[in-house]
C-alpha positions in Angstrom: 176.0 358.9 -2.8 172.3 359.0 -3.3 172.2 362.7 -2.1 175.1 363.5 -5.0 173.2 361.9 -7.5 169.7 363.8 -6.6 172.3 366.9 -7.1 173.5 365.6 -10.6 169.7 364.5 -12.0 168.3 367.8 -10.8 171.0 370.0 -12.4 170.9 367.7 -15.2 167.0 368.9 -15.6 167.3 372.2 -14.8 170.0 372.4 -17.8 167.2 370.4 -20.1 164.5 373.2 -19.1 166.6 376.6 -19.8 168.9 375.3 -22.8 167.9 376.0 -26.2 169.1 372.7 -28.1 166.1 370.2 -27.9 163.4 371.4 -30.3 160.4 369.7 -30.9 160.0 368.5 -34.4 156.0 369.0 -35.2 154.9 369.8 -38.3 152.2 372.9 -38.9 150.2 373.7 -41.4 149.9 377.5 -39.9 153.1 378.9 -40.4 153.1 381.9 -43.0 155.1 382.2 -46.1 157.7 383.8 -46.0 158.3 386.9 -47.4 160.0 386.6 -50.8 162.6 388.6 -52.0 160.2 390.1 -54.8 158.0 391.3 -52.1 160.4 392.4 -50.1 161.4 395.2 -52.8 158.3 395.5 -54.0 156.8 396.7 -50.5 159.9 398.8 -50.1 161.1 396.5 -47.3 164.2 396.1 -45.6 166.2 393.3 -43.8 168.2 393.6 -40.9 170.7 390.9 -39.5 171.3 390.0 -35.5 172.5 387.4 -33.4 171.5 387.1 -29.1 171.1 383.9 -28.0 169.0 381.5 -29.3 167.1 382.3 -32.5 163.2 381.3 -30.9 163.9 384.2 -28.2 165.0 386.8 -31.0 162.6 385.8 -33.2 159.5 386.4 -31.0 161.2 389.9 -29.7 161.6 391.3 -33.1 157.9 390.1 -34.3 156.6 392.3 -31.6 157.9 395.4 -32.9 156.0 397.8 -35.0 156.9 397.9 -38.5 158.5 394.6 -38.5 156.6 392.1 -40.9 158.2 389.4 -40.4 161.6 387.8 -38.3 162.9 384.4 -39.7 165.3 382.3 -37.7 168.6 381.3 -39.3 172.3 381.4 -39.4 174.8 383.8 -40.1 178.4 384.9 -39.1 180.6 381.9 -40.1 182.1 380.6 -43.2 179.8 377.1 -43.8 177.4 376.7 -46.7 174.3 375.3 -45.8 174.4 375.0 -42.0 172.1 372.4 -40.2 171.2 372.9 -36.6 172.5 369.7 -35.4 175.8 371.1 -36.8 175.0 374.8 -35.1 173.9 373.9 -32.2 176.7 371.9 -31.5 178.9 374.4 -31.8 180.6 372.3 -34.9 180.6 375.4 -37.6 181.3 379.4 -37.1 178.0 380.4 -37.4 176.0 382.0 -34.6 171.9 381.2 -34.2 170.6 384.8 -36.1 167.6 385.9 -37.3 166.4 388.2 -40.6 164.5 391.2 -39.7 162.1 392.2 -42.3 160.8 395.5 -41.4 159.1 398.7 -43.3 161.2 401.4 -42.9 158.8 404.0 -42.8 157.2 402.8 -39.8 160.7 401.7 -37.9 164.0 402.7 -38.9 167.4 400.6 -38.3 168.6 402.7 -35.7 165.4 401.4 -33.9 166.3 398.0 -34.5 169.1 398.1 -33.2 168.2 399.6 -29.6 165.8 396.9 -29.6 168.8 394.4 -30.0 170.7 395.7 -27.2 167.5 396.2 -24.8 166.8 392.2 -25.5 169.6 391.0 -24.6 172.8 391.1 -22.3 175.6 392.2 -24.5 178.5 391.5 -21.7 178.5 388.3 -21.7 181.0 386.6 -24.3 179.6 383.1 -26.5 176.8 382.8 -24.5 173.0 384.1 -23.5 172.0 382.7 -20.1 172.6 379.2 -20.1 173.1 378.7 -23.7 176.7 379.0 -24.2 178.9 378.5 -26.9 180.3 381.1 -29.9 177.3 379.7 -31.6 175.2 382.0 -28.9 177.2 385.1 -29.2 176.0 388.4 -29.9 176.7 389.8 -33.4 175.0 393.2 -34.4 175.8 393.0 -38.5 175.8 395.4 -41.1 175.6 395.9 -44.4 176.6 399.4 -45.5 178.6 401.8 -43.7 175.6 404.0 -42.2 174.4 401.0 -40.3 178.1 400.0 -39.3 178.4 403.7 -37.6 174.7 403.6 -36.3 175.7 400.4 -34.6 179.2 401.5 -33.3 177.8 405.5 -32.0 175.2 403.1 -29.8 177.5 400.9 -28.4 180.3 404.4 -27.6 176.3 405.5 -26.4 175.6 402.8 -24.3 179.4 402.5 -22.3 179.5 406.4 -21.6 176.2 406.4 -20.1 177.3 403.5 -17.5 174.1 400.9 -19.0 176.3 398.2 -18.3 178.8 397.2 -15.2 181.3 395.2 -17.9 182.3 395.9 -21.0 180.2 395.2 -24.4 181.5 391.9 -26.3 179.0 392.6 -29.0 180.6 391.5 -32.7 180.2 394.4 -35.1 180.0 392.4 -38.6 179.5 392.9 -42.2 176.9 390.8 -43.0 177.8 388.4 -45.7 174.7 385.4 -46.2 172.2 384.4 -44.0 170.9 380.4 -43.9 167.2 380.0 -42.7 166.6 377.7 -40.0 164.8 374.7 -40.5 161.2 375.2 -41.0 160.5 373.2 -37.7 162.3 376.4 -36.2 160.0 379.4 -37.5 157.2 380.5 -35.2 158.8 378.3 -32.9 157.6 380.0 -29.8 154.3 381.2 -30.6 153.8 377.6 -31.7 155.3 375.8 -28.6 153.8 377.4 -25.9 154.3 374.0 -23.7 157.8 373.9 -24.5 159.8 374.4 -20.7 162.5 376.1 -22.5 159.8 378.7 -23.6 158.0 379.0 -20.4 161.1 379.5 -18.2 163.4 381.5 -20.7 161.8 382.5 -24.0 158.6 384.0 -22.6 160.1 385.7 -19.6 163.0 387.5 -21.8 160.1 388.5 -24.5 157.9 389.7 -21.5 160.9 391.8 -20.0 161.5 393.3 -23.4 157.9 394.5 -23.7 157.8 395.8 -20.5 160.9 397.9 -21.6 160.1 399.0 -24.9 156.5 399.4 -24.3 156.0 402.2 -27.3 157.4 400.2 -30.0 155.3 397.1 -29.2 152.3 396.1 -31.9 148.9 395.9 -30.9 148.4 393.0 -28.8 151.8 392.7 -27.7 
């Protein structure tokens, strides 16, 4: 009996450590503004839209990239307005954890993007990224226009000729409709919770596989 319960506590930590769902509520004074929509079109900026796994993960891949100016964590992909996390995270609405790519499309384009989404993440496995599972951890590559919708779907035909992958691609191809940010407690989460177990075991190990994949599109420093 004692042996089973050492079992159920230590599976019961080892969930805690690697599962996305117990953020640390701190406030900071350091976390940028974000980039308004004024700036956005007057800088000649650009948004993109992805879901893989849980949003501090994404978030730190994407603000490695050159070009990209900023990456906010939010929601997107299901029909609520104004989405909490305790609601997301929970799996109690149809949106997936996303982020917003802001990016400079003279310096990356969205075809770029987009083979940085698929190089970051396992795209096999349905509602769920590691041990973060649920539809609210799916992978969802959106669009919004038809030359991204075909950029996206001539990379996935790309990636299952070439034999990448031993299963098939569950990747959602979706027409972006809104996107909700996050909570600000949320943005910068991994840069600013270093200490965090879920981002020493998972977050910084999936950013530092990236990096060591992609090392050509990585920003100074990165």
């Amino acid at each position: 009996m004692k042996k089973k319960l050492t079992s159920i506590l230590f599976l019961f930590a080892a969930i805690s450590i690697s599962a996305c769902n117990n953020p640390v509520k701190k406030e900071h004074t350091n976390i940028p503004e974000p980039i308004s929509v004024e700036e956005i079109q007057e800088q000649g900026l650009e948004t993109a839209y992805f879901a893989s796994g849980c949003f501090w993960c994404v978030e730190a891949v994407f603000q490695s990239v050159k070009g990209v100016k900023d990456a906010v964590s939010g929601y997107s992909g299901g029909s609520e307005k104004n989405p909490t996390y305790h609601e997301v995270s929970r799996g109690a609405t149809t949106h997936a954890e996303a982020v917003k790519v802001i990016y400079d499309p003279k310096v990356v384009d969205f075809e770029t993007l987009v083979k940085v989404f698929f190089g970051s993440h396992d795209p096999t496995t349905l509602n769920r990224q590691g041990n973060d599972a649920g539809p609210q951890y799916r992978s969802i590559a959106f669009y919004e226009n038809e030359k991204e919708k075909q950029i996206i779907e001539n990379y996935v035909q790309e990636l299952m000729e070439s034999g990448a992958y031993s299963a098939p691609i569950v990747t959602e191809v979706k027409q972006f409709d809104v996107f909700w940010d996050a909570e600000e407690y949320h943005q910068e989460y991994e840069s600013l919770h270093p200490e965090n177990p879920y981002i020493q075991n998972v977050s910084i190990p999936r950013l530092k596989r990236f990096q060591a994949k992609f090392p050509d599109l990585l920003k100074a420093g990165h």
